[in-house]
Each structure stands twice: as structure tokens, then as C-alpha cells.
BAMI-59116 format. One record per atom (N, C-alpha, C, CB): residue in one letter; x, y, z. Coordinates in steps of 0.2 Angstrom, whole numbers, plus 5000, padded with zeros to 4 digits. Glycine has a CB too. Layout:
BEGIN
aXYZ;...
***
This chain:
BEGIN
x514546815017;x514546765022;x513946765026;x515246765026;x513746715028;x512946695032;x513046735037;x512746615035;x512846765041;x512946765051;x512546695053;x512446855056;x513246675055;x512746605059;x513446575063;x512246535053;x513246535067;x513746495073;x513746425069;x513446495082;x514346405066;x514546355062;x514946335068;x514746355055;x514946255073;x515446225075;x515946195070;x515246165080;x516646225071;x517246205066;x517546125067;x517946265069;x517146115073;x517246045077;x517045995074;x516946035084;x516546005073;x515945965069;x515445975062;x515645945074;x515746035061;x515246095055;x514646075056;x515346095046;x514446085062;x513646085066;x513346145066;x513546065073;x513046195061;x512646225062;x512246255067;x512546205060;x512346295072;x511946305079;x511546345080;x512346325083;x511846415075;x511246485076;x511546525070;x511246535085;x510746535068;x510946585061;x510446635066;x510646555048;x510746695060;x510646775062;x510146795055;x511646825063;x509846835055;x509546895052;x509946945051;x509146925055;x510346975045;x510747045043;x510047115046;x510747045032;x510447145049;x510147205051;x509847215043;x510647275055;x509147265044;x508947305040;x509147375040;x508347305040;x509347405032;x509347495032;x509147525038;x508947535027;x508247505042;x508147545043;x508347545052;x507547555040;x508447475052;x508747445061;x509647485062;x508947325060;x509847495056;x510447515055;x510447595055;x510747495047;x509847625053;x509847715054;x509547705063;x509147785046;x509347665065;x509147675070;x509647655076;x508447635071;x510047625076;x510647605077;x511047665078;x510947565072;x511047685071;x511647775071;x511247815075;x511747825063;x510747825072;x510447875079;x510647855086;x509747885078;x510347825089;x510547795094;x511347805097;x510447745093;x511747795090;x512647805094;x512647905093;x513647735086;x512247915091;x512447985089;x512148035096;x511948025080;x511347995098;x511248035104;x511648005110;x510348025107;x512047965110;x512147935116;x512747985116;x512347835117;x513148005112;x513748025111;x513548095114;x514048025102;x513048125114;x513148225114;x513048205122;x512348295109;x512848155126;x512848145137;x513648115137;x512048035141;x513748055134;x514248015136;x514848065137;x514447965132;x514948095130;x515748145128;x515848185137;x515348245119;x515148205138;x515348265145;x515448215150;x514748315148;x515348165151;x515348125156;x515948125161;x515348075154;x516148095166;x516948125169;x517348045167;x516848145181;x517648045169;x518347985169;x518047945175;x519248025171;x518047965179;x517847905185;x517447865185;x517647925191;x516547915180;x516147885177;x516347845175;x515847915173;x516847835167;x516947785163;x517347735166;x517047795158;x517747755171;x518047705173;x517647625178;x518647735176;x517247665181;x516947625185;x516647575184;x516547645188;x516547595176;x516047555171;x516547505167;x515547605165;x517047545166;x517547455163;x517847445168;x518247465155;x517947445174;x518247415179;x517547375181;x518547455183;x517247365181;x516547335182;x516247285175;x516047405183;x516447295169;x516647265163;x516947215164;x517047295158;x517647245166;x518247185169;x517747135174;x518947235176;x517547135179;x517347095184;x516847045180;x517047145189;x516447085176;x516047035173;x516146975169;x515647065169;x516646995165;x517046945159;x517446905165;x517646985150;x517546905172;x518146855174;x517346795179;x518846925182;x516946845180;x516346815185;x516146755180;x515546885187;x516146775172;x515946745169;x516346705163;x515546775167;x517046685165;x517446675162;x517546615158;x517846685165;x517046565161;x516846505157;x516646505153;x516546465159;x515946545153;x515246555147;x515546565142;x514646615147;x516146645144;x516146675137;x516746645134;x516046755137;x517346585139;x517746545133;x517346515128;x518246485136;x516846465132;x516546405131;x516346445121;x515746395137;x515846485125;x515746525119;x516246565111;x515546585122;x516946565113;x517346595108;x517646515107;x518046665111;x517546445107;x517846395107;x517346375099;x517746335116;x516746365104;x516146355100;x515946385094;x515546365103;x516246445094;x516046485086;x516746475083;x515846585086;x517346485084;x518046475082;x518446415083;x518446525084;x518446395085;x518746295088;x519346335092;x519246215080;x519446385093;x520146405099;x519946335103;x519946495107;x520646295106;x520746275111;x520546305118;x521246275109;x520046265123;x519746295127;x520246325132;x519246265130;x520846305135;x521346325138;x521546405136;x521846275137;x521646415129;x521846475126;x521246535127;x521946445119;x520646495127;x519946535126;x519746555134;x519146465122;x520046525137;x519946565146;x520646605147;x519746485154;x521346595144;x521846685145;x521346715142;x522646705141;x520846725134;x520946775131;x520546815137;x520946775124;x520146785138;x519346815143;x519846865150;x518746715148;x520246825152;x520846865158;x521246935156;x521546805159;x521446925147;x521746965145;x521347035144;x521946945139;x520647015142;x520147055140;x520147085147;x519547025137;x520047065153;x519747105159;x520547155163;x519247035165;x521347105160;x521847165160;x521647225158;x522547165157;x521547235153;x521547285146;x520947345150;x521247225135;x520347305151;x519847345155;x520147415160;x519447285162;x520747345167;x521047375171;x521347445170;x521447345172;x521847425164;x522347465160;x522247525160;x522447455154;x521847535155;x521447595151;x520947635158;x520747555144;x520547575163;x520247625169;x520647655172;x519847605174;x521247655173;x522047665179;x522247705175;x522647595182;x522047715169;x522847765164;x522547815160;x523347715157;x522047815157;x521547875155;x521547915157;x520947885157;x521647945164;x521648015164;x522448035163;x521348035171;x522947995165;x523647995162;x523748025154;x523847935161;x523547985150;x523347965144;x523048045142;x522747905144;x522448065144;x522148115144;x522048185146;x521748095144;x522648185150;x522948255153;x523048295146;x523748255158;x522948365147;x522848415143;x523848425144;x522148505146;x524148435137;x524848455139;x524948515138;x525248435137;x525248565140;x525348625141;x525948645140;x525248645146;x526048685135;x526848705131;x526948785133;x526848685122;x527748785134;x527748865134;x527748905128;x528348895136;x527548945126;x527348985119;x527549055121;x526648975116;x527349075118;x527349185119;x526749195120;x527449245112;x526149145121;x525549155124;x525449155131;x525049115123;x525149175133;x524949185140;x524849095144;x524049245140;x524649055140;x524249005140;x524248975133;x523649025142;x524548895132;x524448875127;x524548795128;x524748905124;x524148775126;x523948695129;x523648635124;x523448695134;x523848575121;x523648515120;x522948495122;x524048485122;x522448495120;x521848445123;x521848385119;x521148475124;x521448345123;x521148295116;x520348255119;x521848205116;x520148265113;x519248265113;x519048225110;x518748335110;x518648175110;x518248135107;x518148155100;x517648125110;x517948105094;x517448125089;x516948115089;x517548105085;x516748035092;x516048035090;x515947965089;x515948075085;x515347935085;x515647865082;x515947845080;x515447845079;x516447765082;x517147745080;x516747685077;x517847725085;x516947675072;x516647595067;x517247555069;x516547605057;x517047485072;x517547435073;x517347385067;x517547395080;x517847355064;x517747295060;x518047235062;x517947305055;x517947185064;x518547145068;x518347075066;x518547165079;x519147025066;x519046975065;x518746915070;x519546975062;x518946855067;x518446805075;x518946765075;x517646745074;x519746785073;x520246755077;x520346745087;x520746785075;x520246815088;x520246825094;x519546875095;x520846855096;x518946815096;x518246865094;x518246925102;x517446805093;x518446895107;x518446965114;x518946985112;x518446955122;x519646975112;x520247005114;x520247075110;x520946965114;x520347075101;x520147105099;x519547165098;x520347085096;x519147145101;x518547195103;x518947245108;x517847155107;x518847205113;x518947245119;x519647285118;x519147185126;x520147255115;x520647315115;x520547375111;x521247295113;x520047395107;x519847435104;x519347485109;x519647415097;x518847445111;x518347485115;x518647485120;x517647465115;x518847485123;x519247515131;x519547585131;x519947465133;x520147625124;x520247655125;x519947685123;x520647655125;x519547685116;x518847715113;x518147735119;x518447655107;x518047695123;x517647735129;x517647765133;x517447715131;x518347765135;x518647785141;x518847865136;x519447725145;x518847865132;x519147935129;x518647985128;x519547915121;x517947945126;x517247975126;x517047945120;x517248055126;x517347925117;x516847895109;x516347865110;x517147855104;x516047825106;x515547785107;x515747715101;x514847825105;x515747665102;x515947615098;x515247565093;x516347565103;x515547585089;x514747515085;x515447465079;x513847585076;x515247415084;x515547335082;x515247315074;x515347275088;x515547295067;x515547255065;x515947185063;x515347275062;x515747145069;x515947085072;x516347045063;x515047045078;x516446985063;x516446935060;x516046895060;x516846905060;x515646855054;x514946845052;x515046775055;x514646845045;x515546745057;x515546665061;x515746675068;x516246615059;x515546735070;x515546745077;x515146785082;x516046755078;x514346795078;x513946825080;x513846815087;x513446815076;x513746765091;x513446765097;x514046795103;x513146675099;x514646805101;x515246815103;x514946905102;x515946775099;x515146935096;x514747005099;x514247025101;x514747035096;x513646995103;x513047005106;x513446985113;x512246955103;x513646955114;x513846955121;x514146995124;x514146915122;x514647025120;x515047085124;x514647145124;x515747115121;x514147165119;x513747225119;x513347205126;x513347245113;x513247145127;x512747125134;x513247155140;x512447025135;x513847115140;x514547135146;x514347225148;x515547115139;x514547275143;x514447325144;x513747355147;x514547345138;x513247335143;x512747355146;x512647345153;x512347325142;x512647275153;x512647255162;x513347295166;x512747135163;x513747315163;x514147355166;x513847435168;x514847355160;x513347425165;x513247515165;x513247575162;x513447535168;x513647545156;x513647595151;x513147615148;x514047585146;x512847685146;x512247685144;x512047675138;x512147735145;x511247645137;x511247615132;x511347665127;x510747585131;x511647615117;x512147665113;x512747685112;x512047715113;x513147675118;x513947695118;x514247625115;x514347705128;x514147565116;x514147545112;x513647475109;x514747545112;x513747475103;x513247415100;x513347375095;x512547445098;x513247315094;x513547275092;x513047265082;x513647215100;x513347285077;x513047295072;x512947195066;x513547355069;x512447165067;x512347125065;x512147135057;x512047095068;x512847145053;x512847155045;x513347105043;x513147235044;x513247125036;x513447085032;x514047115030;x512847065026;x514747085025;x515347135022;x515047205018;x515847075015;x514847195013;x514347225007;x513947285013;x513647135003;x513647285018;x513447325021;x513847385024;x513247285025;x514547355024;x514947395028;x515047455026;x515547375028;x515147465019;x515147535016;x514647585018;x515147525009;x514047555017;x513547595018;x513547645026;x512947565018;x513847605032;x513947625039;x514747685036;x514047535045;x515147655035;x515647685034;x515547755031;x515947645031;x515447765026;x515047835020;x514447875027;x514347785010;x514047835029;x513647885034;x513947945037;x513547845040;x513848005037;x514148055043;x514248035050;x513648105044;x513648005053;x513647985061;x514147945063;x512947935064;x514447935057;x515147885058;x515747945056;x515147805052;x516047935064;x516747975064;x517447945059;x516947985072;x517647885061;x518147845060;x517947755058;x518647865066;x518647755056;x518547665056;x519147635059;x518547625046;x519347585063;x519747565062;x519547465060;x520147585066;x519947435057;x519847375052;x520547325056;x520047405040;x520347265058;x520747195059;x520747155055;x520747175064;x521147145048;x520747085043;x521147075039;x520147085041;x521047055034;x521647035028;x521747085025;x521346975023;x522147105020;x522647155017;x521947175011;x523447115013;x521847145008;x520947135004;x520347215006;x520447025009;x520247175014;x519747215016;x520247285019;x519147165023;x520847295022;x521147365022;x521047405017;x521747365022;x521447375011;x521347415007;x520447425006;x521747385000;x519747405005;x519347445004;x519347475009;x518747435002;x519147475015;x518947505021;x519547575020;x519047455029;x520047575019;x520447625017;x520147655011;x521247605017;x520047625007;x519847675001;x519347715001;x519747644996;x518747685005;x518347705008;x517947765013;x518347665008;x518547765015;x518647815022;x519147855019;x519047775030;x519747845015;x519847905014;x519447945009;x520347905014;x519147905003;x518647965002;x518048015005;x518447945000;x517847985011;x517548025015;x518048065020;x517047965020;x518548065019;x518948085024;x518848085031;x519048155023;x518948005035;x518948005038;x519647985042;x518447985037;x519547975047;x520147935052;x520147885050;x519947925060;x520747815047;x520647765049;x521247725052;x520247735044;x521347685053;x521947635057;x521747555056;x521947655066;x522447525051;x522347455049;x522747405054;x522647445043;x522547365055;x523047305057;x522947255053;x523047285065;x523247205046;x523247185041;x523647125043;x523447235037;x523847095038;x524147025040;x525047025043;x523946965032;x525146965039;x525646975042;x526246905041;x525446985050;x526846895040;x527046845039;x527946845042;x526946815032;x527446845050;x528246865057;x528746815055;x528146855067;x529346845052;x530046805054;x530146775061;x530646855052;x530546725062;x530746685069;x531246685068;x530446625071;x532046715068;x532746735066;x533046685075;x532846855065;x533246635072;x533746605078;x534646625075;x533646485078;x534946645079;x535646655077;x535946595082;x536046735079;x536746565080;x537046525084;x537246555090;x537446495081;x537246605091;x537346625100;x536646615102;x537646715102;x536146605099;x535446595106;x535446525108;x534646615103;x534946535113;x534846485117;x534546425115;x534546495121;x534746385109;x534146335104;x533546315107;x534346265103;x533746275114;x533146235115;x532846265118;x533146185117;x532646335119;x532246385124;x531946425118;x532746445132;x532346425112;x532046465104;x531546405102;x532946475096;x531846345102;x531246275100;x530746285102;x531446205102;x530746285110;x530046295115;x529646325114;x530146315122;x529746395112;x529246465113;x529146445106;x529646555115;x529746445100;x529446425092;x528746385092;x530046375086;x528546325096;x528146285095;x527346315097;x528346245099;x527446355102;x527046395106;x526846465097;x527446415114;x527346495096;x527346545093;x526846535085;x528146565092;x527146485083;x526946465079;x526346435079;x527346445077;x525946375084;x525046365085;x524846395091;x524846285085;x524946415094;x524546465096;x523846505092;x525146505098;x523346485095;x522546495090;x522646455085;x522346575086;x522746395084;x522846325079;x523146375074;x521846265076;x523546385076;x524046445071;x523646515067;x524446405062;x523246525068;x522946585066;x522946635068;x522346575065;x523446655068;x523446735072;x524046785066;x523846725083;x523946845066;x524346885064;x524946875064;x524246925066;x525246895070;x525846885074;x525946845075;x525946915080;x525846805073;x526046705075;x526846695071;x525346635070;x527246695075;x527846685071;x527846625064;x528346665078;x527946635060;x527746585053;x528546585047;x526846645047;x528846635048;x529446615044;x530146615048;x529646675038;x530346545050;x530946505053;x531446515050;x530846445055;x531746575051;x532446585049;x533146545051;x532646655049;x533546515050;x533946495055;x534646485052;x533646435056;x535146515057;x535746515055;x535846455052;x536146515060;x536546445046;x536546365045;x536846335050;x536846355040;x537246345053;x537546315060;x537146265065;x537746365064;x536546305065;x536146255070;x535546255069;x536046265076;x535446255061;x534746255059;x534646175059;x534646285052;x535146095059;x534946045059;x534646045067;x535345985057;x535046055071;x534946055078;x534046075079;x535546105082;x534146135078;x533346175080;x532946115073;x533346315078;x533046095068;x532346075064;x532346015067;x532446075055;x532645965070;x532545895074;x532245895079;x533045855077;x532345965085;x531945985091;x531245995088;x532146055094;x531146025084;x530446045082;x530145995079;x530346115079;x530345965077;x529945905073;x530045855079;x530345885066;x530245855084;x529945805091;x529545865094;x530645775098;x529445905095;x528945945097;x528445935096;x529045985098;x528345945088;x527845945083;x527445865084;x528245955076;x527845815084;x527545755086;x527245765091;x527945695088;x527445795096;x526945785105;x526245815103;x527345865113;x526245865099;x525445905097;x525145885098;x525145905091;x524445885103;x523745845104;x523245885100;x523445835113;x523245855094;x522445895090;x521745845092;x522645885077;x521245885093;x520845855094;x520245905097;x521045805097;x519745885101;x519145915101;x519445975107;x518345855105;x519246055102;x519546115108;x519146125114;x519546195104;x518646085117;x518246085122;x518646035129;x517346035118;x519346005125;x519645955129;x520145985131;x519845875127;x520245995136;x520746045142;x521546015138;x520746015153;x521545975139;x522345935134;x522345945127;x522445855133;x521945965122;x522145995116;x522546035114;x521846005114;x522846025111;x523346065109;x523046115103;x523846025108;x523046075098;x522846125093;x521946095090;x523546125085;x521546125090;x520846135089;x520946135080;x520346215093;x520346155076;x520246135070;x520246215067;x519646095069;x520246235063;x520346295059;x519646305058;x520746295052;x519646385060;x518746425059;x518446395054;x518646525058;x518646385048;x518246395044;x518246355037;x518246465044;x517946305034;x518146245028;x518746305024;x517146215021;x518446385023;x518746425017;x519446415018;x518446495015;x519846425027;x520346405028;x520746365028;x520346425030;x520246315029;x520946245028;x520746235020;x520746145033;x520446265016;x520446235009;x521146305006;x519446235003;x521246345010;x521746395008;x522446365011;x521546475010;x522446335015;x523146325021;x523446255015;x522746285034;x522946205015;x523146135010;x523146155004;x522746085009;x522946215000;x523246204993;x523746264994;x522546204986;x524146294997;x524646335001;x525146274999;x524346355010;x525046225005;x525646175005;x525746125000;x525746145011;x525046114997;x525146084991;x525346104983;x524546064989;x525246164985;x525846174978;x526346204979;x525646204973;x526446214988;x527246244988;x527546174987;x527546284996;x527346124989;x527646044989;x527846044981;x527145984991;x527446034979;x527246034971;x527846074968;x526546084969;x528246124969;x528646164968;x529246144968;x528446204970;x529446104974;x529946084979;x530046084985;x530346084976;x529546094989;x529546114996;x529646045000;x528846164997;x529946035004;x530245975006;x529645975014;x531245995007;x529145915015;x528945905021;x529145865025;x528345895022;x529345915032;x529945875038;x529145825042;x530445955046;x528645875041;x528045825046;x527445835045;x528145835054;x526845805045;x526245845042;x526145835035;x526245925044;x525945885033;x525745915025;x525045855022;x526545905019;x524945825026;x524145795022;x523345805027;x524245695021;x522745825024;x522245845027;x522045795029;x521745885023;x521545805035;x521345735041;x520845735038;x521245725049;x520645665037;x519945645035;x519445665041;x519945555034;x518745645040;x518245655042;x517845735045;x518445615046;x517645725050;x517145795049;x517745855053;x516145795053;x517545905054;x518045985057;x518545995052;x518745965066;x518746045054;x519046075049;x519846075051;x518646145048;x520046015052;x520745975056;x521245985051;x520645885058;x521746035052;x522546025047;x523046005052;x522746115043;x523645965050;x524045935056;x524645995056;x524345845054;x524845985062;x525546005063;x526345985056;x525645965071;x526346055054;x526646025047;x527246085046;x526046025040;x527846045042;x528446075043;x528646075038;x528846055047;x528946125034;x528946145027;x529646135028;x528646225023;x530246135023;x530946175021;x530946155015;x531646165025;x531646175013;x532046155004;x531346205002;x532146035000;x531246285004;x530846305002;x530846364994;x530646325008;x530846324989;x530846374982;x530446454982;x530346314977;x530946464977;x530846534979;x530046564975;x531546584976;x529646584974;x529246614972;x528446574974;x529446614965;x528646514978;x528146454981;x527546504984;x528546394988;x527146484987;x526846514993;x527046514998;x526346504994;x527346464998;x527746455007;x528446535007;x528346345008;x528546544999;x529046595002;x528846675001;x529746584998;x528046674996;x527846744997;x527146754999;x528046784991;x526746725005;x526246715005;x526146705015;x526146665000;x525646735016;x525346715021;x525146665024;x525146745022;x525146625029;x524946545031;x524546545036;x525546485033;x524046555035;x523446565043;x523346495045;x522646615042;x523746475049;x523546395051;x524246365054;x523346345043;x524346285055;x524746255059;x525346235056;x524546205062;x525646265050;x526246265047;x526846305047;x526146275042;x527446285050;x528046325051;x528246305043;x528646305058;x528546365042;x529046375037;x529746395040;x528946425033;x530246335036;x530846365037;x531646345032;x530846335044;x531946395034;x532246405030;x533046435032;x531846445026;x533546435029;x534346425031;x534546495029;x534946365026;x534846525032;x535446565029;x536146585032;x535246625028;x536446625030;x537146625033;x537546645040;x537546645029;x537146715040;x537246765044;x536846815048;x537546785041;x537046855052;x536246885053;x536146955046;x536146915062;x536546975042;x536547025038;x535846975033;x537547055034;x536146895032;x535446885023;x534846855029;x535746785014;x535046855036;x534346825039;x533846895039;x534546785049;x534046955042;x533647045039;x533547025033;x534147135039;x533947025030;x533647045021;x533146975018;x534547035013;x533246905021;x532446865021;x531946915025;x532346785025;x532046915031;x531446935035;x531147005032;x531746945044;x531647055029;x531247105026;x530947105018;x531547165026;x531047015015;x530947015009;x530247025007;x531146945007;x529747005011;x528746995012;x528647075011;x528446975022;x527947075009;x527447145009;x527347145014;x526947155006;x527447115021;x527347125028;x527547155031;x527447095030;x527447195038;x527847205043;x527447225050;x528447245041;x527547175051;x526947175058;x527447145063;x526147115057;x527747085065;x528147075071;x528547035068;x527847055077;x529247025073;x529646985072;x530046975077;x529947005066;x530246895079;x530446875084;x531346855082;x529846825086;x531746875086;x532546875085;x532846855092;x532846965083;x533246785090;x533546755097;x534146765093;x533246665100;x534746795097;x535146815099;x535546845106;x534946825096;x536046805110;x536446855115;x536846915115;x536846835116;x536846915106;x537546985106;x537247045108;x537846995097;x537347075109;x537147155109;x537347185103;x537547195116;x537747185101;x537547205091;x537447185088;x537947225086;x537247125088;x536447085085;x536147135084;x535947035089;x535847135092;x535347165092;x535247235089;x535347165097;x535647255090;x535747345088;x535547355079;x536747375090;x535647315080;x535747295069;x535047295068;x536147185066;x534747245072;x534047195070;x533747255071;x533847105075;x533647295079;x533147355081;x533147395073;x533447415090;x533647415071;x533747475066;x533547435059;x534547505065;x533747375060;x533547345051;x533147295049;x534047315048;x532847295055;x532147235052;x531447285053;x532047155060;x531147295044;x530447325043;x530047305048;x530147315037;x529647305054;x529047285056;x529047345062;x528947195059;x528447315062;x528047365068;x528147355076;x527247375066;x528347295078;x528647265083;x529147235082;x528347235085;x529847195085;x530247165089;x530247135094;x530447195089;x530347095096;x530247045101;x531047005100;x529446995100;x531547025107;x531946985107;x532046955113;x532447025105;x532246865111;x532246825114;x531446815116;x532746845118;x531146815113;x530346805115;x529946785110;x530046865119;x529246755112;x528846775105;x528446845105;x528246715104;x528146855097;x527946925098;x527046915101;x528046975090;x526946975104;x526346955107;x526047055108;x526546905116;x525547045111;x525247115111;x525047155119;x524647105105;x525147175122;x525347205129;x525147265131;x525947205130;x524547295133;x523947335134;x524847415137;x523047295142;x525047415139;x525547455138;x526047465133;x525647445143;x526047435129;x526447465120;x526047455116;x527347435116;x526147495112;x525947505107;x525847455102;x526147545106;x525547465097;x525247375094;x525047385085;x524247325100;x525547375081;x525147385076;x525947375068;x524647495078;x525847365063;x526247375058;x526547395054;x526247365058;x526847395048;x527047435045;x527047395036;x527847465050;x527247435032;x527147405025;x526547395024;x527447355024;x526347315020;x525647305018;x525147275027;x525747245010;x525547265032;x525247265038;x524847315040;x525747255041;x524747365038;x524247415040;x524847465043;x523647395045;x524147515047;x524647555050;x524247615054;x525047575044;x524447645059;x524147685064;x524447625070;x523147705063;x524147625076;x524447585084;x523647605086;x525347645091;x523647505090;x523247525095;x523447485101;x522547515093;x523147515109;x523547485115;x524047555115;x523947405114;x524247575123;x524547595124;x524147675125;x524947575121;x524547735127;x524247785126;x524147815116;x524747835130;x524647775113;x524547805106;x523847745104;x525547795100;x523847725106;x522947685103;x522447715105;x522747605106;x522447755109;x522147795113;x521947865109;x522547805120;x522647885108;x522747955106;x522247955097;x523647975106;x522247895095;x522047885086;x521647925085;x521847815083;x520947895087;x520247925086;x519947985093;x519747865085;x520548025093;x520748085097;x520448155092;x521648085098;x520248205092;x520448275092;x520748315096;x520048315092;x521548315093;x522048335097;x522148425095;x522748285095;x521848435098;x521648525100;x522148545101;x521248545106;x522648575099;x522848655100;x522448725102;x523148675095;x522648745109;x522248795112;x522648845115;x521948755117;x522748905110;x523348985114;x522649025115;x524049055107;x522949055120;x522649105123;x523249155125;x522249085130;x523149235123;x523549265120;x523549325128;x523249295112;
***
């Protein structure tokens, strides 16, 4: 793929990039390798001053840099100024909790002394997608600097001016130059950074495709690595929840980022009892949708990053239809220029379709009936997924059921699932696996020392 800034709005062309060269790339490593042997000794207060001062900048500048994640991705601009807010929590977080996080723990033993530390490695290779081109940056290099590492970004090639920006953010923060830098490469490139020594670890945010190499990869070098991988979150309503407060947030859950996100709730399970009730709500909801230019404060849903995903999202629902997939609303591509898919509503969904074993990165709910909450678990754990899943329900042994028997790496009851710089964030099965956020995101690309003294 090009590095260049394609508007999804209008596939206007804005700014192409140059692929680093080999030799821009060993000069790069060197660079994260010297910065590493100052930074590692540095104190906590040091780093904190500096991402609390991070923080300040992305809020001083909270326009530029939505405007900016709108313009390369079509986010809706409304959406594109939280994530900029979210980004400068996460700063907070990590400067206020670090040393928490990073206290040496001290265990009784038959030594005199005997204690937990945890020490930096060194270069962390990010790979990250341009769904959330800051949010997902930032939550990786927050706990990774604050810990002592050093970070080298390879961004997503449709959102190059989005990671030159944040390496600028830092910089003007104070971080010294090298802690981190932002790597203008190509996919095909990645290996070669990755295989390098000066590279400690990887962790990878992206389709199941690129996990598996980046995992294959790394663990041949025996490195560290940590996936966060796709995903296809069940949306479980039982007849004791609250329909029209499960309808509300489903609407949100589901296009939230013009549906492109991981965690975007995408398989609508629904008691039979009130699955007509909840499918009429949402198909008036679904009418209210305002699609249109993501630069207009009232849009609702913006156009999908990229032609390759709306030609995957429409032949997704064109031959789940094809199959016998029933459309409640939507299901035909908008003429003219952006890369525009409508608000669309699948059921009567056949078993083997795409709609029933496939990931939908875009503005399609799927949904589907069952009896009880025992076959609503056994759909929800039918996917190679398990990243999140959202469960409306009152009972308290619902619940108790659903915490113990639904495969994913999060739970979210009575809510949508979302990701919260204080827990932990990450999934399980073909979703990847390792946590980031929290103290265990922190702890990943750690040397967790054991230390007796006799």
C-alpha cells in the first residue's frame, strides 16, 4: 500500500510519502538504541512531566489534530475531537500511576531480602492500525515510556500525516530526541525492523492475517510480542433487559467509527421474545442515521477508510443475501464519489454465510434469534473470535453464567464494550492475545526481575 493521505470523502489525493530507505531505517535504530542507554536511568517525574505535558498539547491542539484523523480516515469530526480527549486521559493515567505500577514488590522468602523489579527492554516496535490513528498509538506509548522503553511507530500507510504528528506532539513535549519516532515504511518492510536486534519486542493492532506474521516472525527471533486482532462482539439482549436503553447504546455500538472498530458490537443476538420489539426499534433508529461529509458536526456516520473496505463490507452482504440473508434496511452501495456504505440490517441469517462466520468492518448489524440465554453463549462463542461482548440482562445468574461462559477477553454488562486506560484491554482465541492499558499493559514489555539476596 502507497503512504499517502487519500480523502475517503472524496478519494482526493492530498500527500504521498517516500518509504524510508534501509539506510534512514538503520539510522533510525541507532538512534532508538542511543536514546535508550540516557532515557532507561531517567526518574519517573522526568517522564511524567513530559506526558503530562503531551496531554496538554493534543488538548491545546485538539482541533488540528481531529481535523487531521477526519481527513485521512473519514471518522466523523465529533468522534475525531473525544478520541484527541481520550488520548490526553491515557497521558494522565499512566503519569499519576507509574510509579504505582512500577514499585519493586517485595516477598518473604528465606532470604534476607527478596524482591520483584521491573526494567525496561529497550526498543518496542508498534504496528498500529488508522482506525483510531491517536487513540491507539497513544495507549501503547504512554505505558511504554513511562516504563523506560523507547517506542518506534509503524503507523498505517493511509495515515501518515497522523503519525508524524504525534512524534512532533512528543517531541514539543520534551521527550528526548529517539524515545520515540515515528517509522515511514512500507508492510513488506516490517520484517526487516522486526528481525533487527535493536528491536526488543513487537506489539501488532490489525487483522488476524498480519498477527499471525508479526507472531511468526517474532517468535522466531524470540521476541516479546502482544496481538490485539479482530473481532466479531456478540450484543446478547435477554427479555429481562431494558429494550429501549439495549436499542440506544446497540446503535451507537454498532457505528461508532462508521462501524469500523474491533469492539464494535456486530452480532445481535436476541431473545425470541423481544427480538421483534428490539428489530422495529433499530430499524427506526437506523432511519435517523445522518451519513454524509465527516467534516459536518451532524453526521452521523462518515464513509469507510478505504475503496478495499467498502468493496469487502458489499460483497460481505451480497452474498450473505445471495444465500438467504434477509435485509431489514440498507444493503445497496451509494452512488457517487467516498467510499459511502448505508446503515444496513441483516437477519433470516444462513448458516455458513459471511454474515454468520465472518467479520464486518463497517455499518452493518447482524442479527439473529435464539431461545434462551444457555444457545445465546453457544452462538456468541460459535466465532474464532473473542475480543468483547456486550450482555443486557437484570438477573444476577445471567450474569454469573455469561462472566464464566462467554469466550472473550472482555464483558461489558448492560453497556457497550469500550476500552478504559484503567483495565485491562485485549483478547482471547483468534483475537490475539497479551493486555494493553492498565498496570498489565504496562507490565508486557517489562523485565520482571527476580532479585534474593541471601
Amino acid at each position: 500500500m502507497t503512504i499517502e493521505t487519500i480523502n475517503p470523502y472524496n478519494q482526493e489525493i492530498i500527500k504521498t510519502f517516500t518509504p524510508s530507505t534501509t539506510a534512514q531505517i538503520n539510522e533510525k535504530l541507532d538512534l532508538a538504541v542511543s536514546a535508550f542507554k540516557d532515557y532507561r536511568l531517567t526518574s519517573l517525574e522526568f517522564r511524567g512531566e513530559r506526558l503530562l505535558k503531551a496531554g496538554e498539547i493534543l488538548l491545546a491542539n485538539q482541533e488540528e489534530y481531529a481535523k487531521l484523523m477526519t481527513l485521512e480516515m473519514g471518522k466523523p469530526i465529533k468522534q475525531a475531537f473525544a478520541e484527541i480527549s481520550k488520548c490526553a486521559l491515557v497521558c494522565r493515567f499512566y503519569a499519576e500511576n507509574a510509579e504505582q505500577f512500577l514499585t519493586p514488590k517485595y516477598i518473604e522468602t528465606d532470604a534476607s531480602k527478596s524482591f520483584v523489579t521491573y526494567q525496561p527492554l529497550g526498543a518496542i516496535l508498534a504496528v498500529m492500525p488508522w482506525n483510531f490513528p491517536f487513540w491507539q498509538v497513544f495507549r501503547f506509548l504512554c505505558p511504554t515510556l513511562m516504563a523506560g522503553n523507547v517506542g518506534l511507530l509503524k503507523h498505517a500507510s493511509n495515515v501518515p500525516q497522523c503519525a508524524l504528528a504525534i512524534e512532533s506532539v512528543l517531541l514539543s513535549a520534551g521527550f528526548p530526541e529517539g524515545v520515540f519516532q515515528s517509522l515511514l515504511i512500507e508492510s513488506p518492510q516490517v520484517e526487516g525492523v522486526l528481525r533487527d536486534s535493536r528491536v526488543k519486542a513487537v506489539t501488532l493492532t490489525g487483522s488476524e492475517l498480519a498477527g499471525k506474521s508479526v507472531a511468526s516472525i517474532a517468535g522466531q527471533e524470540l521476541k516479546k510480542s502482544v496481538l490485539e486482532l479482530g473481532g466479531s462482539d456478540p450484543f446478547i439482549v435477554l427479555e429481562d433487559a431494558n429494550i429501549e436503553e439495549a436499542v440506544e447504546v446497540a446503535v451507537t455500538a454498532r457505528m461508532l467509527n462508521n462501524g469500523q472498530t474491533c469492539i464494535a458490537a456486530k452480532r445481535f443476538i436476541l431473545q425470541d421474545s423481544i427480538a421483534p420489539k428490539f428489530e422495529q426499534l433499530l430499524v427506526e433508529k437506523y432511519q435517523k442515521i445522518v451519513m454524509g461529509d465527516p467534516f459536518n458536526p451532524n453526521t452521523d456516520l462518515g464513509p469507510l477508510a478505504t475503496p478495499a473496505i467498502l468493496r469487502d463490507i458489499t460483497n460481505q452482504v451480497n452474498k450473505s443475501v445471495e444465500m438467504g440473508a434477509k435485509v431489514l434496511i440498507g444493503g445497496k452501495s451509494v452512488e457517487g464519489k467516498g467510499n459511502f456504505y448505508p446503515p444496513t440490517i441483516l437477519t433470516d441469517i444462513p448458516v455458513n454465510s459471511p454474515a454468520m462466520t465472518e467479520e464486518f468492518f463497517g455499518p452493518v448489524a447482524l442479527l439473529f434469534r435464539v431461545k434462551d440465554l444457555h444457545s445465546s453463549i453457544e452462538l456468541a462463542n460459535s466465532t474464532i473470535f473473542g475480543l468483547g461482548a456486550s450482555i443486557w440482562t437484570n438477573n444476577e445468574e445471567n450474569i454469573k453464567i455469561a462472566v464464566r461462559d462467554i469466550e472473550v477477553g472482555a464483558l461489558f454488562i448492560n453497556s457497550l464494550v469500550k476500552s478504559d486506560p484503567r483495565l485491562p484491554f485485549g483478547g482471547t482465541k483468534s483475537s490475539g492475545y497479551g493486555r494493553e492499558l492498565s498496570i498489565e499493559g504496562m507490565h508486557e514489555f517489562l523485565n520482571i526481575k527476580t532479585v534474593w539476596q541471601k
